[in-house]
The first five atom37 places (N, CA, C, CB, O) and aatype in JSON, in Angstrom:
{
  "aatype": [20, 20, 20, 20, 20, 20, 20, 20, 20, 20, 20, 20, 20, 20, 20, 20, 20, 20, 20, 20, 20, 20, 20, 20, 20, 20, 20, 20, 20, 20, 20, 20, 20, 20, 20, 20, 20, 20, 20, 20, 20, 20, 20, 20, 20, 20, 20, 20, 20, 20, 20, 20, 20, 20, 20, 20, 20, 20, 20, 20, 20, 20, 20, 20, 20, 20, 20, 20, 20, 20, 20, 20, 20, 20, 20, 20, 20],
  "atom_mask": [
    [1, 1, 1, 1, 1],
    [1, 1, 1, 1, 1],
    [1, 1, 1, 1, 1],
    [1, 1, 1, 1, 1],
    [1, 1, 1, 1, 1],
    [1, 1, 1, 1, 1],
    [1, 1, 1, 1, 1],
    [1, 1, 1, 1, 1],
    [1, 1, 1, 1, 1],
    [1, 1, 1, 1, 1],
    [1, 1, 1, 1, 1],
    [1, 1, 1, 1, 1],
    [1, 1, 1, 1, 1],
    [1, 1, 1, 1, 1],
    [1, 1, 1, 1, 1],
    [1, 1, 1, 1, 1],
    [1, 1, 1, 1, 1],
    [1, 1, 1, 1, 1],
    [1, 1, 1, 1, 1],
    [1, 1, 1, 1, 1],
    [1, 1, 1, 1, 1],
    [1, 1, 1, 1, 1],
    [1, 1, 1, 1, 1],
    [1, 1, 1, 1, 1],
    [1, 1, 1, 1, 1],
    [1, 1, 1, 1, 1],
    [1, 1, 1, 1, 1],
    [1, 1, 1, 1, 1],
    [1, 1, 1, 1, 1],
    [1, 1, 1, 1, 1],
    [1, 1, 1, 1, 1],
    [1, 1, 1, 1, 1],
    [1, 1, 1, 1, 1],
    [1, 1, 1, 1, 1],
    [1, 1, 1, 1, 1],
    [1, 1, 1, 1, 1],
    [1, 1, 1, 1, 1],
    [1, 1, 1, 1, 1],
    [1, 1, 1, 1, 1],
    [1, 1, 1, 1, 1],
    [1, 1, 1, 1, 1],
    [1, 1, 1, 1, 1],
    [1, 1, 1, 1, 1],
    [1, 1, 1, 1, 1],
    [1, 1, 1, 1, 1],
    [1, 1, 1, 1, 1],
    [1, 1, 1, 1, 1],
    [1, 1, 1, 1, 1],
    [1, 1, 1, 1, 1],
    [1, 1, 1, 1, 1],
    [1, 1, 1, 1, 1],
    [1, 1, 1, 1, 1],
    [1, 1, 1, 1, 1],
    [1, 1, 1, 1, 1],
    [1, 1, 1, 1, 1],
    [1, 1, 1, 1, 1],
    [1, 1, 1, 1, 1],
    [1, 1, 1, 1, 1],
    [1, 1, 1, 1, 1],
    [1, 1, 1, 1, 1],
    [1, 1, 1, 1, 1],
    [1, 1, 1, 1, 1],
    [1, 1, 1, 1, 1],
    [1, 1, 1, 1, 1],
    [1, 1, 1, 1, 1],
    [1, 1, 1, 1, 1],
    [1, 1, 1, 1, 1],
    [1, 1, 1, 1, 1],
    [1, 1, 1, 1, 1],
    [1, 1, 1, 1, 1],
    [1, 1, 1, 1, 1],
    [1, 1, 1, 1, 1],
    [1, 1, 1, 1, 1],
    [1, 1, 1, 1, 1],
    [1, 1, 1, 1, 1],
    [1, 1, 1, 1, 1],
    [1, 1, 1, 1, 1]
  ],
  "atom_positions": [
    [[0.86, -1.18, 0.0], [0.0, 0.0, 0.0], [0.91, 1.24, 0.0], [-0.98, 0.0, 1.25], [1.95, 1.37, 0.64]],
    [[0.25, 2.29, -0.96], [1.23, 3.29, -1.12], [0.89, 4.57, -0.1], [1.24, 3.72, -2.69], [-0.15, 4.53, 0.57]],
    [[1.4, 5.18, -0.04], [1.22, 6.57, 0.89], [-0.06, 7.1, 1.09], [1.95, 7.75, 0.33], [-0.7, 7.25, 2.13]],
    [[-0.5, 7.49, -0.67], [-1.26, 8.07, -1.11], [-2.47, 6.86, -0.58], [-0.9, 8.51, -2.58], [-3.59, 7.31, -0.81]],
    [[-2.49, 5.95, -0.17], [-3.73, 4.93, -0.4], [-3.83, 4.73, 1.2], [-3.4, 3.29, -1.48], [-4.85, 4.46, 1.83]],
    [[-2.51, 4.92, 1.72], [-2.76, 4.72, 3.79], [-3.13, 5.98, 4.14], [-1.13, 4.32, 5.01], [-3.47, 6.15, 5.32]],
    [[-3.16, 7.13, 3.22], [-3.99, 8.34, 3.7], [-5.31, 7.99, 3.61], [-3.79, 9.63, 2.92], [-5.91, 7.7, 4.65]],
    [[-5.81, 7.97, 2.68], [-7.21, 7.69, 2.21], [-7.68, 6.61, 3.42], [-7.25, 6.99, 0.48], [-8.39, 7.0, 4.35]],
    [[-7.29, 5.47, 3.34], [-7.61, 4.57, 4.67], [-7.76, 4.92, 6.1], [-6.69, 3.73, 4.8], [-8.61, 4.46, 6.87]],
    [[-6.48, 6.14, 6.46], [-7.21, 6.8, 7.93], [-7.91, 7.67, 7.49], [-6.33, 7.48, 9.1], [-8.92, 7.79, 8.18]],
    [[-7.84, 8.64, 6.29], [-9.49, 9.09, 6.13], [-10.74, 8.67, 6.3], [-9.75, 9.31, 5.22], [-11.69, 9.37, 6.67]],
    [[-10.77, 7.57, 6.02], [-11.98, 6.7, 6.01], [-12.42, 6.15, 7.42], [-11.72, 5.51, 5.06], [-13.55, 5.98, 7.89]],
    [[-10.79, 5.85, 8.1], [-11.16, 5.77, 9.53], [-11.13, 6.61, 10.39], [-10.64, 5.06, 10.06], [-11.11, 6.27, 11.58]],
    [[-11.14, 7.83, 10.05], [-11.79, 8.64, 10.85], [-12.65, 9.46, 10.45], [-11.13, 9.21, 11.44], [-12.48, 10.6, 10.88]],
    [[-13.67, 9.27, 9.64], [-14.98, 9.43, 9.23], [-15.68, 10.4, 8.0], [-15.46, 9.77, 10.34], [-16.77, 10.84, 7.63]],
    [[-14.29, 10.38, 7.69], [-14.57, 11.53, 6.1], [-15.06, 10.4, 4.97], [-12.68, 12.51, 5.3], [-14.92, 9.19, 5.15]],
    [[-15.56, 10.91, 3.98], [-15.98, 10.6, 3.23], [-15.53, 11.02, 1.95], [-16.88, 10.71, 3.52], [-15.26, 12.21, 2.03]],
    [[-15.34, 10.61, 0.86], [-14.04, 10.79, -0.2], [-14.33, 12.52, -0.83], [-14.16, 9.3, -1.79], [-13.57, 13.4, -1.21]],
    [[-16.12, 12.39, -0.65], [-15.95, 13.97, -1.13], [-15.87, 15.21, -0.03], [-17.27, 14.33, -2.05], [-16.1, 16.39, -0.3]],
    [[-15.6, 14.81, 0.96], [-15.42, 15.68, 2.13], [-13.88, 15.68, 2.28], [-16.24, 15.14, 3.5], [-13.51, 16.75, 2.77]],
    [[-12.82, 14.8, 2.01], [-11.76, 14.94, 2.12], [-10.86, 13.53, 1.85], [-11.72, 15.56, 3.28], [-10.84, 12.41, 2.36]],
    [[-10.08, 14.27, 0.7], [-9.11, 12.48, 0.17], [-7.66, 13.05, 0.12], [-9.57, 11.59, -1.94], [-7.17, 14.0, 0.71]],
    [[-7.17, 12.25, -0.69], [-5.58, 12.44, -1.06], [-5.89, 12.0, -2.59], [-4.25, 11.31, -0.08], [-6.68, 11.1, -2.86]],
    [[-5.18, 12.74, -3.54], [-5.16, 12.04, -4.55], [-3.6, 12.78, -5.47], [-6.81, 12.16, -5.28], [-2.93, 13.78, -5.21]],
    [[-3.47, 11.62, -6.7], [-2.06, 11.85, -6.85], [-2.0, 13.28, -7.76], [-1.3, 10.47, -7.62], [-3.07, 13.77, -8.12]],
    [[-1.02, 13.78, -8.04], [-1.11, 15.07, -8.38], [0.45, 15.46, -9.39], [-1.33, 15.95, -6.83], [1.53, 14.89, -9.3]],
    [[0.17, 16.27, -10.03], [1.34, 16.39, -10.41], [2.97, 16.31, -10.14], [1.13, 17.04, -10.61], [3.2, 16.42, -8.94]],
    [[3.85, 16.2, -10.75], [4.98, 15.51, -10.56], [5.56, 15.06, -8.94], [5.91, 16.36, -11.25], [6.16, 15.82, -8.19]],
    [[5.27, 13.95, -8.73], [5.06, 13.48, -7.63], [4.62, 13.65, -6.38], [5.63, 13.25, -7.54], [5.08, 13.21, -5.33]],
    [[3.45, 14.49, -6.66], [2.96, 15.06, -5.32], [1.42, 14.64, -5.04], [3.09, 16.74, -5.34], [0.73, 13.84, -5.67]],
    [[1.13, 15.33, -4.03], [-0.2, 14.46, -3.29], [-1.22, 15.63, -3.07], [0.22, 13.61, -1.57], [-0.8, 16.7, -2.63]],
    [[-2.1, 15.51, -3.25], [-2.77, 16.53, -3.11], [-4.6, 15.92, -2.28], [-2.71, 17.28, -4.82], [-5.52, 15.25, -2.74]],
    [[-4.39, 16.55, -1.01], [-5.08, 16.82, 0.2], [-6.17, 17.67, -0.12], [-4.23, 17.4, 1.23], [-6.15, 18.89, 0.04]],
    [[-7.43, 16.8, -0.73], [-8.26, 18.15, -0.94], [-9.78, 17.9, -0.57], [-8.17, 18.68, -2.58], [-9.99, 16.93, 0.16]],
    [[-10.71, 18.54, -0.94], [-12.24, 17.93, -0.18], [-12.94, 19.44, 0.51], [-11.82, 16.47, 1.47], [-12.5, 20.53, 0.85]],
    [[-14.47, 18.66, 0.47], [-14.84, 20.2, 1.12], [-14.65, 20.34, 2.42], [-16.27, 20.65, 0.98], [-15.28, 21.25, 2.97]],
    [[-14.1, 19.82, 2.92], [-13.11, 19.97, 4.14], [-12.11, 20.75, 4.93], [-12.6, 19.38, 4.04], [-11.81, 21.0, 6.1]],
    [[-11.71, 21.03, 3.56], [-9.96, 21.82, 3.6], [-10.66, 22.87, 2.49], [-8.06, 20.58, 2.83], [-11.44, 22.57, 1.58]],
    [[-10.23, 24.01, 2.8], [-9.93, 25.26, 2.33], [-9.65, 25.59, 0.63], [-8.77, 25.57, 3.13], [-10.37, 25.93, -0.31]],
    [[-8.72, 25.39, 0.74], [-7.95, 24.69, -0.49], [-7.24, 23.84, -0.56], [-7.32, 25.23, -1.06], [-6.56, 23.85, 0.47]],
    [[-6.89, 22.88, -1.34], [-5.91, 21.72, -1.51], [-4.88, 22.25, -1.31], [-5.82, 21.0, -2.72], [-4.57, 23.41, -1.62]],
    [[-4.07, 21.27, -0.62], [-2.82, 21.27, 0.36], [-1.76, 19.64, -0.8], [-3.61, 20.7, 2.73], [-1.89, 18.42, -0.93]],
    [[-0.9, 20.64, -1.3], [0.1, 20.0, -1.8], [1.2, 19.38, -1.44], [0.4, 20.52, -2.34], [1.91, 20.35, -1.68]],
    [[1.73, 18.83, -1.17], [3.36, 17.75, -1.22], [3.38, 16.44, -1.8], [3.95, 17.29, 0.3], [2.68, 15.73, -2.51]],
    [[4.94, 16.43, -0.93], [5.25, 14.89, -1.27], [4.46, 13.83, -0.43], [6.82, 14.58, -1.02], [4.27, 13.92, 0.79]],
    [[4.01, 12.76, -1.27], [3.0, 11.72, -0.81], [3.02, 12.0, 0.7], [3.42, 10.09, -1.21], [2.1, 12.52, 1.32]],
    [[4.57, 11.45, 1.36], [4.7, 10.93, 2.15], [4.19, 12.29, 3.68], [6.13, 10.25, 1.83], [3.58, 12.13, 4.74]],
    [[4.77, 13.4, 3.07], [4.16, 14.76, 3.82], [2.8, 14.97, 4.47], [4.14, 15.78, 2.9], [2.45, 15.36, 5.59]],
    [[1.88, 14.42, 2.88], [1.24, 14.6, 3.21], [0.04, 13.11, 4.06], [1.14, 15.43, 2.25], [-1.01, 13.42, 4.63]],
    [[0.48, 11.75, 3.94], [0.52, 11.25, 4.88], [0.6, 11.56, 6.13], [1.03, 10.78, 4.7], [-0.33, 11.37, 6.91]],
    [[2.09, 12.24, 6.57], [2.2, 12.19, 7.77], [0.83, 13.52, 8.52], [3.95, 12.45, 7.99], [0.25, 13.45, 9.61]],
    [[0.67, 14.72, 7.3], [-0.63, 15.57, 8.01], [-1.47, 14.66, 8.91], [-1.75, 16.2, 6.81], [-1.59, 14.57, 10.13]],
    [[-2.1, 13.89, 7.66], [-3.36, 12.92, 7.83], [-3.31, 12.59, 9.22], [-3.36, 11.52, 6.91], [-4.06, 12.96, 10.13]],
    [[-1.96, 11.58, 9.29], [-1.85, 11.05, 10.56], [-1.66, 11.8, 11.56], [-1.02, 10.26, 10.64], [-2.14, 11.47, 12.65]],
    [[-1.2, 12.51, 11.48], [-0.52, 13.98, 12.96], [-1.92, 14.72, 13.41], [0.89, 15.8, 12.06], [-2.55, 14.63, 14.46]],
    [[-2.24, 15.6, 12.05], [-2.64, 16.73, 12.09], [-4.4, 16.68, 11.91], [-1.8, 17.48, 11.04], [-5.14, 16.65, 12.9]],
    [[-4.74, 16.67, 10.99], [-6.11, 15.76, 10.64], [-6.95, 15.46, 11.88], [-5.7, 14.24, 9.98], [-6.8, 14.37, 12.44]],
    [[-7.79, 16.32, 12.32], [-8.79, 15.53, 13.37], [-10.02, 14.51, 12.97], [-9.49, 16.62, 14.15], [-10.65, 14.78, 11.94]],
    [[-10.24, 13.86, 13.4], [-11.82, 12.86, 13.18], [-12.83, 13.75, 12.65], [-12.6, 12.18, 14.76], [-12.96, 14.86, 13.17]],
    [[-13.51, 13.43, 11.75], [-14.79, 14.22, 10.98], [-15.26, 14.37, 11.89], [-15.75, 13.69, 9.95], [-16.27, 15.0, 11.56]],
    [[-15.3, 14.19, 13.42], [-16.95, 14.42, 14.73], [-16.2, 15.41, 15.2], [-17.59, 13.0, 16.27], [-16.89, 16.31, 15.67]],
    [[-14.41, 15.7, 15.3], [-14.76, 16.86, 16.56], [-14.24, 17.58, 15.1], [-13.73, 17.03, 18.57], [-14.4, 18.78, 15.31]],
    [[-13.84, 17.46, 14.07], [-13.96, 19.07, 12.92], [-15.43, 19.76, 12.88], [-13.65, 18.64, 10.97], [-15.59, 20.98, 12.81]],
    [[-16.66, 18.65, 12.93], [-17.68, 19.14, 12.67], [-18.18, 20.44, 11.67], [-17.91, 19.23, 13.7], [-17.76, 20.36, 10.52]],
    [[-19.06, 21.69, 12.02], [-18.69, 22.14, 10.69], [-17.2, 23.63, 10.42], [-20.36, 22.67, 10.16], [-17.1, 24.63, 9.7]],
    [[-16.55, 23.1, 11.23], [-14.91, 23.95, 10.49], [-14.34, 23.41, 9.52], [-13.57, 24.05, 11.39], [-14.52, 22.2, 9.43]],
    [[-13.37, 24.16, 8.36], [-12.8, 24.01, 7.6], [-11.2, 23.54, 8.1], [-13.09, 25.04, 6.91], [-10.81, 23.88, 9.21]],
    [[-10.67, 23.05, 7.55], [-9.37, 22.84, 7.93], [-9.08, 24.07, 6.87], [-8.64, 21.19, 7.75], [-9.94, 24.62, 6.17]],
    [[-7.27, 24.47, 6.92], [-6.72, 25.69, 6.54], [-5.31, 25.08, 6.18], [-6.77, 26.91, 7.72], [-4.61, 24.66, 7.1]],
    [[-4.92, 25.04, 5.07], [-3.91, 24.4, 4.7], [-2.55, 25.09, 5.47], [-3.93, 24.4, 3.16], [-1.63, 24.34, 5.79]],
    [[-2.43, 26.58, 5.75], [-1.67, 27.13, 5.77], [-1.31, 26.78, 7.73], [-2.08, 28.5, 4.98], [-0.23, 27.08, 8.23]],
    [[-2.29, 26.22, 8.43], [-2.55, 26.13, 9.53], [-1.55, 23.99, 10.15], [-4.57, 26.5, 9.44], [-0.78, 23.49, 10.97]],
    [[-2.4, 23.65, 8.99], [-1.75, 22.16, 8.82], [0.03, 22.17, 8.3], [-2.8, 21.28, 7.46], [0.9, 21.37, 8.64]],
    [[0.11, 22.92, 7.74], [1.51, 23.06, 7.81], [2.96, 23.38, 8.7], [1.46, 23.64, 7.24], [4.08, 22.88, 8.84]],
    [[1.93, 24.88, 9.37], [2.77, 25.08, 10.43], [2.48, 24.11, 11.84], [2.65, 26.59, 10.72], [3.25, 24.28, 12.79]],
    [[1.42, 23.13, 11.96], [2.12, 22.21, 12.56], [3.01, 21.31, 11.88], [1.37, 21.6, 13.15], [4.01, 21.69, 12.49]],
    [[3.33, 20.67, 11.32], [4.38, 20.1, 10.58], [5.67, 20.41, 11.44], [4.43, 20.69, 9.07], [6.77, 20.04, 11.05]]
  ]
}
C-alpha cells in the first residue's frame, strides 16, 4: 500500500468521506489533500502529506462544521 492509499484509509477511519476529504495523486510526484473539508488543496510529497493525515487531521466528529486551513496544517508540521 502506497502513501497516497494509507492516507485515504485513515481518512476513512476517521470518518470523512471521499468527497469531504481524500488524497489524490497530483502532479509531478505530489499528493494533493483536498475535499470540502480543507480550504484549499494542500500540496506535497506523498509521504508529507501522509504524515498531516496522521498527525494533524482531526476525526470528521470533533472538525464538525470547520474548515481545515492548509496554511494552519503546515505550520504544525
Amino acid at each position: 500500500m502506497d502513501a497516497i492509499e494509507q492516507a485515504n484509509a485513515l481518512l476513512r477511519e476517521k470518518g470523512y468521506a471521499e468527497r469531504d476529504l481524500a488524497v489524490h495523486a497530483g502532479p509531478f510526484s505530489k499528493a494533493l489533500l483536498k475535499g470540502n473539508k480543507i480550504l484549499s488543496p494542500l500540496s506535497d510529497e506523498a509521504e508529507v502529506v501522509l504524515r498531516v493525515v496522521q498527525e494533524l487531521v482531526p476525526p470528521e466528529s470533533e472538525l464538525g462544521l470547520k474548515v481545515l486551513r492548509p496554511a494552519e496544517l503546515r505550520a504544525g508540521l
